[in-house]
C-alpha positions in Angstrom: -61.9 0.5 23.3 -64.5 -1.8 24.4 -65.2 -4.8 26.6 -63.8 -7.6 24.9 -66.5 -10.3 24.9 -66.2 -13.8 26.4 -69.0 -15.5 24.7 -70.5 -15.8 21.1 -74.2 -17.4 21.8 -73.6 -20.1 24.1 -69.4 -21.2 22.8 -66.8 -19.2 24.7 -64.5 -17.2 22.4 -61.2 -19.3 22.2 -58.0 -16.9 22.4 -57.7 -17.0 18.8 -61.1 -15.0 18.3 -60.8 -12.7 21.6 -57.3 -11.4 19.8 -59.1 -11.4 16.6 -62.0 -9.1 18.2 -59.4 -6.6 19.6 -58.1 -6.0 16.0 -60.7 -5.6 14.8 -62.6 -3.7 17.3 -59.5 -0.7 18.0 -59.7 2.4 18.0 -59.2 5.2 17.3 -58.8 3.9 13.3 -57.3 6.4 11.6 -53.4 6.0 13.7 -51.3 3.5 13.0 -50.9 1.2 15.6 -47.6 -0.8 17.3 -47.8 -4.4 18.6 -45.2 -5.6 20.6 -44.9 -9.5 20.9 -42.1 -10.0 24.1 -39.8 -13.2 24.3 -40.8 -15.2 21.5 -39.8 -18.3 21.8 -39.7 -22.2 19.7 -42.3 -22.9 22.3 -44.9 -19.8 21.9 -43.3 -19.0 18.0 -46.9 -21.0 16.9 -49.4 -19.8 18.3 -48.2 -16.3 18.6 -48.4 -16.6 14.4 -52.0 -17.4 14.8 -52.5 -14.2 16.7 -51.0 -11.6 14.4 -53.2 -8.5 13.1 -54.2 -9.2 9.6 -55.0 -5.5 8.9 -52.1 -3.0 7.6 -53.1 -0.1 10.5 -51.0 -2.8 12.8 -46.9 -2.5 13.1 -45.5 -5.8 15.4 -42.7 -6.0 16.7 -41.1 -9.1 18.1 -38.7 -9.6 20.7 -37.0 -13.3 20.5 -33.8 -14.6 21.2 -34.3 -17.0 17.6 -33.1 -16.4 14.1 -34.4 -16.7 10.8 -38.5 -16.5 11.1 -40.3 -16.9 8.6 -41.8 -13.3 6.9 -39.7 -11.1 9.6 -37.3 -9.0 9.1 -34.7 -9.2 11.5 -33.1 -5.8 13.5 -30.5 -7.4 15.6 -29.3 -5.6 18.7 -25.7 -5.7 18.7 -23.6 -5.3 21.7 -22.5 -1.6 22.4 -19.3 0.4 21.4 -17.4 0.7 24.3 -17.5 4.5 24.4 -21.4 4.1 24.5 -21.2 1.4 27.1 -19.6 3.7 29.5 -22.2 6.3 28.4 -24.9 3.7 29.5 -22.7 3.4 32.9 -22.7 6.9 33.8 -19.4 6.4 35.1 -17.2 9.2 37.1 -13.9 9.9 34.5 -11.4 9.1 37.8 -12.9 5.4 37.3 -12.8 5.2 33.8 -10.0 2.4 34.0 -12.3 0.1 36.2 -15.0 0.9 34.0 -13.7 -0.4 30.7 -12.4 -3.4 32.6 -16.2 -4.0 34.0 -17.8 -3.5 30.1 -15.2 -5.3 29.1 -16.2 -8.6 31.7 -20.2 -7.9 30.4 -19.2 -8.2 26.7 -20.7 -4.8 26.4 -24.0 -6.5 26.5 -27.0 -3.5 27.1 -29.3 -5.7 29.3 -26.0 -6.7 31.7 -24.6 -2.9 31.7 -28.1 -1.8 32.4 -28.5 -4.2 35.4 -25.2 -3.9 36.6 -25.8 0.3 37.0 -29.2 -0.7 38.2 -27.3 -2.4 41.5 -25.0 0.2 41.7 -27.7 2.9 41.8 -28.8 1.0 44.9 -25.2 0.9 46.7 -23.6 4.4 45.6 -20.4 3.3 48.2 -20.2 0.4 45.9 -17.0 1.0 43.7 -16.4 -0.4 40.5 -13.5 -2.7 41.0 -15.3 -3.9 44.0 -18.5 -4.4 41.7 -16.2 -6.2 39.0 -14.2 -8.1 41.8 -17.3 -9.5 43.2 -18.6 -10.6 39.5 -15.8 -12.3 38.2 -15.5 -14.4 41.8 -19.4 -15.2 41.8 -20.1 -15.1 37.9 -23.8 -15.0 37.4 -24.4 -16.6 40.5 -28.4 -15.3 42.5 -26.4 -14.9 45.9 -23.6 -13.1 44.6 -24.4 -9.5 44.0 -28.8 -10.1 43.5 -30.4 -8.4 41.8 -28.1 -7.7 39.2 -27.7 -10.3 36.7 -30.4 -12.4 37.7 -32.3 -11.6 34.6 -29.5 -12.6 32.4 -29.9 -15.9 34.1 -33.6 -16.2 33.7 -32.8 -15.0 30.1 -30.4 -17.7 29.2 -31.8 -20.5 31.3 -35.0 -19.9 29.3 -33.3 -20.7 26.3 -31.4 -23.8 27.5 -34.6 -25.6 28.4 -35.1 -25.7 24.6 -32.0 -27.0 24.0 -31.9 -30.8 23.4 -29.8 -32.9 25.5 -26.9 -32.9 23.0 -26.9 -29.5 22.1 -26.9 -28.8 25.8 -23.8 -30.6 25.8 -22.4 -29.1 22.9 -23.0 -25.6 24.6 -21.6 -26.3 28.0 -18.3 -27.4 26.0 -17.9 -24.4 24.2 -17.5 -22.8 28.1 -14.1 -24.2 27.8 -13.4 -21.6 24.9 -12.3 -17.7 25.6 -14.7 -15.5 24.3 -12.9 -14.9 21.1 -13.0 -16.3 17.2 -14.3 -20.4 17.5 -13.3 -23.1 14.6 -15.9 -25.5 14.4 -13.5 -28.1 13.5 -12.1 -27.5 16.9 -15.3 -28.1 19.0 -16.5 -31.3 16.4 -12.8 -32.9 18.2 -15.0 -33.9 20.9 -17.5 -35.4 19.1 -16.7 -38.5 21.0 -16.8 -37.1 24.3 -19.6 -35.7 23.5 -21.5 -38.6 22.9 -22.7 -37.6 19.1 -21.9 -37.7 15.6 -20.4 -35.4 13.8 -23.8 -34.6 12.2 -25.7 -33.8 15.3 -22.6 -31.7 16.6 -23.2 -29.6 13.6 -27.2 -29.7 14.2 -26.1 -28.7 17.9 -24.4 -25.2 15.9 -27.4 -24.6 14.3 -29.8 -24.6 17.1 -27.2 -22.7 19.2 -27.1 -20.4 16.8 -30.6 -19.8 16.3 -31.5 -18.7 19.6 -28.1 -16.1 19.7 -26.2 -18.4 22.5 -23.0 -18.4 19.6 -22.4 -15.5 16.7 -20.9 -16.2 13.8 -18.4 -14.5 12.3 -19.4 -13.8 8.1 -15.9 -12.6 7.7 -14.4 -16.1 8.4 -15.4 -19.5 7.6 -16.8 -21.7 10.1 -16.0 -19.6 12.9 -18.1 -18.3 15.7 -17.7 -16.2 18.6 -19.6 -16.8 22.4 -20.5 -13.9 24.5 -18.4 -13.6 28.0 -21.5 -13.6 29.6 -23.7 -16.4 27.9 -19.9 -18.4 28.6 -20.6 -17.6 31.8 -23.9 -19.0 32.8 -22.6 -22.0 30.4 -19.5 -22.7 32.8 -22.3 -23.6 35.1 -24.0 -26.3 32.8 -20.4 -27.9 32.1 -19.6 -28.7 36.2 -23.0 -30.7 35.9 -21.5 -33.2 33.2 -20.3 -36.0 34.5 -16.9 -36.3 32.2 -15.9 -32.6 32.7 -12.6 -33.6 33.2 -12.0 -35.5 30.0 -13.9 -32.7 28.7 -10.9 -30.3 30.0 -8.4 -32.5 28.8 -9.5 -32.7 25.5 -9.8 -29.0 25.1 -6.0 -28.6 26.6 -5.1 -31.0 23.7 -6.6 -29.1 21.0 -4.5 -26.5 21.7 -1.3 -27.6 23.2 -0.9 -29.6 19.4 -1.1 -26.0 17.8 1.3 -24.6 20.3 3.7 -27.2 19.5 3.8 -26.7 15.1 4.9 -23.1 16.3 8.5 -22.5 15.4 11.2 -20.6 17.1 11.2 -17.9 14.6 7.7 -17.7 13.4 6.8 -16.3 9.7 3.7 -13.7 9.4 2.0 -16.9 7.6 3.0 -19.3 10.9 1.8 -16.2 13.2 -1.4 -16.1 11.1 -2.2 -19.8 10.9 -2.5 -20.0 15.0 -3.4 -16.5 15.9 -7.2 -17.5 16.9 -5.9 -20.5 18.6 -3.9 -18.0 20.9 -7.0 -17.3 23.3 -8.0 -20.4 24.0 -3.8 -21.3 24.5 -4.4 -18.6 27.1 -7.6 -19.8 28.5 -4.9 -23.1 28.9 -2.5 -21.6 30.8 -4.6 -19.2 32.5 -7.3 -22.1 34.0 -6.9 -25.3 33.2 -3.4 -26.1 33.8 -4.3 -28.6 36.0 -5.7 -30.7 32.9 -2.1 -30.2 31.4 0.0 -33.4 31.9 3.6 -32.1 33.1 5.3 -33.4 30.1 3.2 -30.9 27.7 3.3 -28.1 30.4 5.7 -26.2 28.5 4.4 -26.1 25.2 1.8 -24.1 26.8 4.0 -21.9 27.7 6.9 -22.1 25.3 3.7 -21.3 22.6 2.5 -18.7 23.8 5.8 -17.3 24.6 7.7 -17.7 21.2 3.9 -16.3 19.5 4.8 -13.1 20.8 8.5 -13.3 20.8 8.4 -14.3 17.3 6.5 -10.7 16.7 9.4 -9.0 18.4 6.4 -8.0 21.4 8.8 -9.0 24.2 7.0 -7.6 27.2 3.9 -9.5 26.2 6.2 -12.5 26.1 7.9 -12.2 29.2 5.2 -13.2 31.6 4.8 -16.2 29.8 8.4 -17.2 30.2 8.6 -16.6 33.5 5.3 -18.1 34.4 6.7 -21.4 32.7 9.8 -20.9 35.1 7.5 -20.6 37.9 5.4 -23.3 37.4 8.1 -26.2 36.4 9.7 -24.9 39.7 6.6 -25.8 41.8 5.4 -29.2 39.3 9.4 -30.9 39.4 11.4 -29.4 41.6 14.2 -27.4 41.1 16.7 -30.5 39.3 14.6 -31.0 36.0 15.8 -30.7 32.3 12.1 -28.7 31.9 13.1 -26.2 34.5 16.4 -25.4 32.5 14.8 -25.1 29.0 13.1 -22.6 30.6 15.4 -21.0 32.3 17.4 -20.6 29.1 14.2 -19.1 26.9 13.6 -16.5 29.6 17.4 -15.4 29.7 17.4 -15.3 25.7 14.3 -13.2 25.8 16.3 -10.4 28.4 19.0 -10.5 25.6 16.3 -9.6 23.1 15.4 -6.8 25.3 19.3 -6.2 25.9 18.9 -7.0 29.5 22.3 -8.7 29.8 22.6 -8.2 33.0 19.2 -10.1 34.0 19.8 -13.0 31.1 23.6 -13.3 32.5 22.7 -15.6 35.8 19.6 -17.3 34.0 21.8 -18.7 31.1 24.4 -19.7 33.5 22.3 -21.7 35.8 20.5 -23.2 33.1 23.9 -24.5 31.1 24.9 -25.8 34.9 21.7 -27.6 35.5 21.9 -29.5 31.8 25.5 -30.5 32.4 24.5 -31.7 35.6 20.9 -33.2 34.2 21.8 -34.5 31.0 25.4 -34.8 30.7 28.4 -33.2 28.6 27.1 -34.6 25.4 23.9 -33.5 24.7 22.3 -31.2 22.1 20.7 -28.9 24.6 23.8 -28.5 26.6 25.4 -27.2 23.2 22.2 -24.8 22.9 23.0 -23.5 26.5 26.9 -22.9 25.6 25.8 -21.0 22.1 23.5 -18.8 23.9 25.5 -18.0 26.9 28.2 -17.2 24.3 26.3 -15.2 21.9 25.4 -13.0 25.6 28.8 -12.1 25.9 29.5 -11.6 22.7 26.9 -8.7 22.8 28.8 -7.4 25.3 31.5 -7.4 24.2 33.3 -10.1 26.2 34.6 -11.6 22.8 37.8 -13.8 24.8 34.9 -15.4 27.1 32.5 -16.1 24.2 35.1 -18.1 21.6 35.9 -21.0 23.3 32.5 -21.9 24.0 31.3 -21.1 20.5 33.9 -23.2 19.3 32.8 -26.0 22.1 28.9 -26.0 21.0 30.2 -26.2 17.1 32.3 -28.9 18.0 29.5 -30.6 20.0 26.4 -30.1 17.7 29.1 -31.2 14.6 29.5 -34.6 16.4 25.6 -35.0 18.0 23.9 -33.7 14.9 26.1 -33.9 12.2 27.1 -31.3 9.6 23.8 -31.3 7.6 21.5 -30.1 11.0 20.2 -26.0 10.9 21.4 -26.0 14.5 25.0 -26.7 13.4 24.8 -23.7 10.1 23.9 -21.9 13.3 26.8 -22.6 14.8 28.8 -21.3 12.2 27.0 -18.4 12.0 27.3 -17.0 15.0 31.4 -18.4 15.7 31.7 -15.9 12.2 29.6 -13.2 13.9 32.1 -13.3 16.7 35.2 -13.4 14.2 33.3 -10.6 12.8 33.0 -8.3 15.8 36.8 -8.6 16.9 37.9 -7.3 12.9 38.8 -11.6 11.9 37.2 -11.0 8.3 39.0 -13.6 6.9 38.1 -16.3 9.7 34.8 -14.8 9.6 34.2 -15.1 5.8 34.2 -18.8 5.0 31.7 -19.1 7.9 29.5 -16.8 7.0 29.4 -18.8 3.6 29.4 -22.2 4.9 26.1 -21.2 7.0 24.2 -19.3 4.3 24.9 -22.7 1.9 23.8 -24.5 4.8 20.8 -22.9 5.6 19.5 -23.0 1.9 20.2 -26.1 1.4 18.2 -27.4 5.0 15.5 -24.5 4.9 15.3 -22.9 1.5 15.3 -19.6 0.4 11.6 -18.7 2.0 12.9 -19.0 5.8 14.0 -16.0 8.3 17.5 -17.7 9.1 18.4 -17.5 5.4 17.8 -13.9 5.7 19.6 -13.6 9.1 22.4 -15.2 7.0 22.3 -12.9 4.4 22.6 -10.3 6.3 25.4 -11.4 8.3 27.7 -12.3 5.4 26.5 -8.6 3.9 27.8 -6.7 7.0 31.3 -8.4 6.8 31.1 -7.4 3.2 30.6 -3.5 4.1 33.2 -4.2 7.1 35.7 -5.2 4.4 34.4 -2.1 2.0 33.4 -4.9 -0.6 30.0 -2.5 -0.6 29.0 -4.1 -4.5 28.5 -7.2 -2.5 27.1 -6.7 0.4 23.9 -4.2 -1.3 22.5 -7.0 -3.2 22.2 -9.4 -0.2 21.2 -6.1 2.3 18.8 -5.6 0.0 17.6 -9.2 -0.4 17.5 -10.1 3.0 15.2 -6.8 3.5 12.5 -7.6 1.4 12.9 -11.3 2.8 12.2 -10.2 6.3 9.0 -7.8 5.5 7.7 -11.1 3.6 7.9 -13.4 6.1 8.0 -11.4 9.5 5.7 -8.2 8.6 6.9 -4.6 8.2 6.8 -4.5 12.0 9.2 -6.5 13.2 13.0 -6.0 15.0 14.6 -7.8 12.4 13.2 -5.0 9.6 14.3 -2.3 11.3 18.1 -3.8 11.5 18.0 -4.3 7.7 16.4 -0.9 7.5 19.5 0.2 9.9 22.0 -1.6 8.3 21.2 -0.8 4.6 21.5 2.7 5.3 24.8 2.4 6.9 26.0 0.7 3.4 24.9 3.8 1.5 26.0 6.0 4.0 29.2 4.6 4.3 29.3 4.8 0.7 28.5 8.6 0.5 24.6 8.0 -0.5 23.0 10.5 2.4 19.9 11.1 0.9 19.1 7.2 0.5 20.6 6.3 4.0 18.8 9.2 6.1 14.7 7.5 5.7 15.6 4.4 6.1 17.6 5.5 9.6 14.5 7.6 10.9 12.4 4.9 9.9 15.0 2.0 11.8 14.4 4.2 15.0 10.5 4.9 14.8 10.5 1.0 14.4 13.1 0.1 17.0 11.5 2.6 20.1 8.3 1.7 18.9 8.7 -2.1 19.2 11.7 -2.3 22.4 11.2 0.8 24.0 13.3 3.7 24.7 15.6 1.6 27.3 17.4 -0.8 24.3 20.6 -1.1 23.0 19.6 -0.8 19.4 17.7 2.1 19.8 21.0 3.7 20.9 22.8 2.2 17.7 19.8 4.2 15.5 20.5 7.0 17.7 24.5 6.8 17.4 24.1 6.2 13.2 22.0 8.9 12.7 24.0 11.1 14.0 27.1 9.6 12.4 25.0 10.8 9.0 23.9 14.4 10.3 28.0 15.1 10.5 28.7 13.8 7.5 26.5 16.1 6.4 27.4 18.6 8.5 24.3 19.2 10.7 26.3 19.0 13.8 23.5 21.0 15.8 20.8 18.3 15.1 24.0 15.1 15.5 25.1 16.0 18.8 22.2 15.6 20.9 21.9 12.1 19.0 25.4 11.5 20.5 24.9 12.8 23.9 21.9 10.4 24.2 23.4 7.6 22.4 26.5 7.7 24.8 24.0 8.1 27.8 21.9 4.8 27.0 25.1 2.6 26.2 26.4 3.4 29.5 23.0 3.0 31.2 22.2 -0.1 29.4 25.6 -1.9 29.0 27.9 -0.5 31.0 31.1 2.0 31.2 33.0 -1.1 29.8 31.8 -2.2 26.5 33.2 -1.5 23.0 29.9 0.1 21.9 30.9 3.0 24.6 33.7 3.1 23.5 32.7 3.9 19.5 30.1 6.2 21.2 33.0 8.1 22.5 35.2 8.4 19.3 31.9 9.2 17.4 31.2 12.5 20.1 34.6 13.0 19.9 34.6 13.1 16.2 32.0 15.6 16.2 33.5 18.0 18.3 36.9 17.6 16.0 34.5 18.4 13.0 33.2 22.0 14.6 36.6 22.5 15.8 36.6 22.0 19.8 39.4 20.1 19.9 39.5 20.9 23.9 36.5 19.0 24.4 37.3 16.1 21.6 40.6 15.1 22.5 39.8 13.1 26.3 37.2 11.5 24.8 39.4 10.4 22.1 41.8 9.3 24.7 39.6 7.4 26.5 37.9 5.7 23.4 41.6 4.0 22.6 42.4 3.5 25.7 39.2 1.4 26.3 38.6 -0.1 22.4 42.6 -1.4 23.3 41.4 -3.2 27.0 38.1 -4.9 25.5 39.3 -5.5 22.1 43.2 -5.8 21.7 45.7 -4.0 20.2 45.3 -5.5 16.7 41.4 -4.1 15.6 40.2 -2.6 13.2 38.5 0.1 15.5 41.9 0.3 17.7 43.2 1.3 14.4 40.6 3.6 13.7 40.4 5.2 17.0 44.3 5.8 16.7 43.7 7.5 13.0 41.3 9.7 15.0 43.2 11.0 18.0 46.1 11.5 15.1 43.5 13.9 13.0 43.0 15.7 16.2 46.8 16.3 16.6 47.7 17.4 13.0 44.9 19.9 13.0 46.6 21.5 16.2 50.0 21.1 14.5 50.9 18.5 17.0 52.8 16.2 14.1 55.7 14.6 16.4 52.7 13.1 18.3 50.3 12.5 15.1 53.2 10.5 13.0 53.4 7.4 15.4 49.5 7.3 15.7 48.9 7.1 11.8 52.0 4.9 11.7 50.6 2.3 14.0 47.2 2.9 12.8 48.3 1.7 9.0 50.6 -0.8 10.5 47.3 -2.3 12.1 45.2 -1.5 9.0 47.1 -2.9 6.2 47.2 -6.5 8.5 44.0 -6.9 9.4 42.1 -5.4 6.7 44.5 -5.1 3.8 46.0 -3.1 2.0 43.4 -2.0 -0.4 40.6 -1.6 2.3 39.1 1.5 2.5 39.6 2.6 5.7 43.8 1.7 5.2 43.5 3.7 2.4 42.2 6.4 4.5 45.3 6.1 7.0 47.7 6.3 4.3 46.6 9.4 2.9 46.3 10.7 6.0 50.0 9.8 7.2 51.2 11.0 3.5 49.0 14.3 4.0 50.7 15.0 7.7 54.1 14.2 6.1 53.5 16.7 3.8 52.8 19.3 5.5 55.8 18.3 7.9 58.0 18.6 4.9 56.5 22.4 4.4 56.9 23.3 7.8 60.3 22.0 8.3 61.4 24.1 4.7 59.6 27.4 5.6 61.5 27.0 9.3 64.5 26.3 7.3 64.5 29.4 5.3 63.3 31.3 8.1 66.7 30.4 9.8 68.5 31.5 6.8 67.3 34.5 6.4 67.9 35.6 9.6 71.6 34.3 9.3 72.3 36.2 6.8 
């Protein structure tokens, strides 16, 4: 090409004309050539128009960080999938861990990955925890780890100067926020700290938006999303305000309000209606406690805890709870109502998780601390006696648990009064207790009381109602009054997929507890799906280690022998019995059904050396933890009975059935199934005692004569 020239006669060329020469002027003519324009900008976006080729033989590319030019068509360059940004990192596949940690702090942003491998190209000894350490301490900081993300800062500082004083302050807010989804209507809250109206906040989106310091998300309305990096280097522009405080504040608010409409048992629509708050309730509790006033500390906590809890994602929840413990302890002391609500929310979590022995302690400190705190009459000392109780009920300590189920009935009936959902509560769960020790008909009219109640308070649309439901449909199938309880099984099912999501622990004990209606009522092929698909749901959602998961265990191997497919029931058993003794114990009635339900197996195939100890032991334990007059001491006696007339054993079979029947016909009735059951089965053995004692008798004869 040639010399470009300077002059035309005596006027130097401006730059207009010495650009204009070039096009004209290159060769050779006949390629097409590529123009690239680099970090276009408002300031240079002018005059870099003016200097565009006119001629088709020219292909331009611009590089800008600005949106919407006129007449170009815009390529954006999106950040990287994070299998390509470890690509771009070359990384070894022993540090793949820190190495999706360290995309993960760039925002998979190609200029930051590229720089950051540029630095660790120059210190191979430099690992990359240490390199990821050393960012998140300095952030984009010259001194920290130069060169490496000094360009970024030249990049977006470059961008800021063209940012007008209140979108400047607009942008350094947004800092505040975690690098997730952003509602505008929660940064235009500050439009008074912010010095603006709420017009010029929304101008501030627009020019922030233009130049790529925010994204916005199509796929929801009004939301946008800042890059971790770009939040980074705007952390730095917030410390320079001089109400950064108020700022922080302010931002805490926003969220601590949204933490605080969460209820204790959260719907899929209450879960979905905060879910892009949860980040920035995080970004709370994570950093900017100390803009938390110690009164709205734990809704922070208690938020983000009952979120996740609510979902049935208990060891996400957990560190929240025990955070909020941690931090009341070192805000007020030791001797604060605070420190015992949360206490109590951490022990009822472990009982979720059917930690009883960790929850045990935590729910009896915090019920000591409220009596001690807030006196014997006071709603959340009643909470604290109901939840203590409702332990031990799952353990079957059913003599420790009444009296204080009656006490926190009696309490919140006089605090509260009769129309309150803490009081159908209550009742609920004194009738689950009834329930559990064979009281059907104490249980009943509680059952029925609660479920009015809870209509009546919360309507038909709330997940209590279905708890309810459930609860009055399982004494139903207890009682073998099976035409009543399906309808409300099946009720409450769809209920709890509706309002809690098909992956929740509350499905999969519908999904358990229907099947064990159909297969207690002979229905195998309708029971056994729904059983498979209780357990996926239960390991999936509490882990192996839980006490339901051994109950799905224990009832689908109660199916597979009814069915006869003891070789695919008894390792069901074996593992059911292991986890039950692991989890709650050697002295617990759910051992003991284990037990009888091994045993019964073992009768089934005919090893009646192996069945009969465990029998033994089932009574002799179902009779210490539950009492002589139960439904399953009954049972378990019908049991060891079976054994004994199949080996011919009848003088020790009679009294078994006898007292089992005895028990049967005044606990259940006389119509119940199971004391049908026992009669047939005493009538049976009588039978074949009357046989036997003929044949022997003309036996005798014969050989007298």
């Amino acid at each position: 090409m040639q010399e470009v020239p300077q002059k035309l006669g005596e006027r130097p060329l401006n730059l207009q004309e010495q650009v204009a020469w070039c096009w004209q002027n290159w060769q050779p003519a006949e390629k097409l050539v590529l123009v690239v324009l680099d970090d276009v900008t408002d300031g240079n976006w002018e005059t870099s128009q003016s200097l565009l080729p006119t001629t088709n033989r020219f292909r331009v590319l611009l590089t800008t960080r600005l949106r919407n030019l006129d007449n170009v068509q815009e390529l954006p360059l999106n950040v990287l999938p994070p299998d390509k940004a470890l690509e771009l990192l070359t990384l070894k596949g022993e540090q793949r861990v820190d190495a999706e940690k360290l995309c993960e702090w760039l925002g998979y942003l190609p200029l930051g990955l590229q720089l950051v491998r540029r630095y660790l190209d120059q210190d191979p000894d430099l690992s990359l925890a240490e390199m990821l350490q050393r960012l998140k301490a300095q952030r984009l900081e010259d001194e920290a780890i130069n060169p490496s993300t000094r360009g970024l800062k030249a990049v977006f500082e470059l961008s800021w100067q063209q940012l007008n004083p209140i979108t400047q302050r607009v942008g350094a807010y947004l800092s505040l926020f975690a690098p997730d989804v952003i509602s505008w209507k929660w940064v235009e809250s500050a439009t008074d700290l912010l010095n603006c109206t709420e017009r010029e906040i929304n101008e501030a989106k627009k020019q922030l938006y233009k130049r790529y310091l925010i994204e916005r998300l199509q796929e929801k309305e009004a939301c946008y999303k800042i890059h971790p990096l770009i939040r980074e280097f705007l952390k730095t522009k917030l410390a320079a305000l001089e109400n950064t405080q108020d700022l922080r504040r302010h931002f805490a608010a926003v969220f601590i309000k949204i933490a605080q409409q969460i209820p204790h048992t959260p719907t899929v629509e209450d879960i979905n209606s905060v879910q892009y708050a949860i980040p920035h309730l995080t970004e709370v509790a994570q950093n900017l406690i100390d803009a938390v006033s110690n009164e709205d500390l734990i809704s922070v906590f208690l938020g983000l805890g009952t979120f996740y809890e609510g979902q049935g994602l208990y060891a996400i929840a957990e560190p929240w709870y025990k955070q909020c413990v941690e931090v009341f302890r070192a805000s007020l002391g030791e001797e604060h109502p605070h420190v015992a609500t949360s206490l109590n929310n951490l022990a009822y979590l472990y009982k979720s998780q059917g930690r009883y022995s960790d929850a045990e302690p935590l729910h009896i400190q915090a019920l000591a601390l409220q009596k001690r705190l807030l006196g014997e009459e006071h709603p959340h000392v009643a909470t604290s006696l109901n939840n203590l109780a409702n332990l031990y009920n799952s353990q079957g300590r059913y003599s420790e648990a009444e009296p204080m189920l009656i006490q926190a009935l009696a309490l919140r009936k006089r605090l509260l009064g009769e129309e309150h959902p803490d009081f159908a509560t209550s009742l609920n769960n004194l009738a689950l207790l009834y329930n559990s020790q064979g009281r059907y008909s104490d249980a009943e009219p509680l059952f029925i009381e609660a479920l009015a109640l809870y209509k009546h308070l919360l309507g038909e649309e709330h997940p209590d109602f279905a708890t309810s439901l459930n609860n009055l449909a399982l004494l139903y199938n207890s009682q073998g009054r099976y035409s009543e309880a399906e309808p409300l099984l099946i009720e409450a099912l769809a209920l709890r997929k509706r309002l809690l999501g098909e992956e929740h622990p509350h499905v999969a004990m519908s999904l358990n507890n229907l099947a064990y209606l159909y297969k207690s009522q002979g229905r195998y092929s309708e029971a056994e799906p729904l059983y498979i698909q209780a357990l996926a749901l239960r390991k999936r959602l509490l882990g192996e280690e839980h006490p339901s998961v051994a109950t799905s265990l224990n009832n689908l191997a109660n199916l597979y022998n009814s069915q006869g497919r003891y070789s695919e029931a008894e390792p069901l058993y074996i593992q059911a019995l292991a986890l039950y003794k692991r989890l709650l114990g050697e002295e617990h009635p759910d051992v003991a059904m284990s037990l009888n339900n091994l045993a019964y197996l073992y009768y089934s195939q005919g090893r009646y050396s192996e069945a009969e100890p465990l029998l033994i032991e089932a009574l002799a334990l179902y009779k210490r933890l539950l009492g002589e007059e139960h439904p399953s001491v009954a049972m378990s006696l019908n049991n060891l009975a079976n054994l004994y007339n199949s080996q011919g054993r009848y003088s020790e079979a009679e009294p078994l059935y006898i007292q089992a029947l005895a028990v049967c016909e005044r606990v259940l009735g006389i119509n119940h199934p199971n004391t049908v059951t026992v009669r047939e089965n005493l009538e049976i053995l009588r039978a074949e005692m009357s046989a036997s004692n003929s044949w022997l008798g003309r036996l005798i004869g014969f050989f007298r004569r």
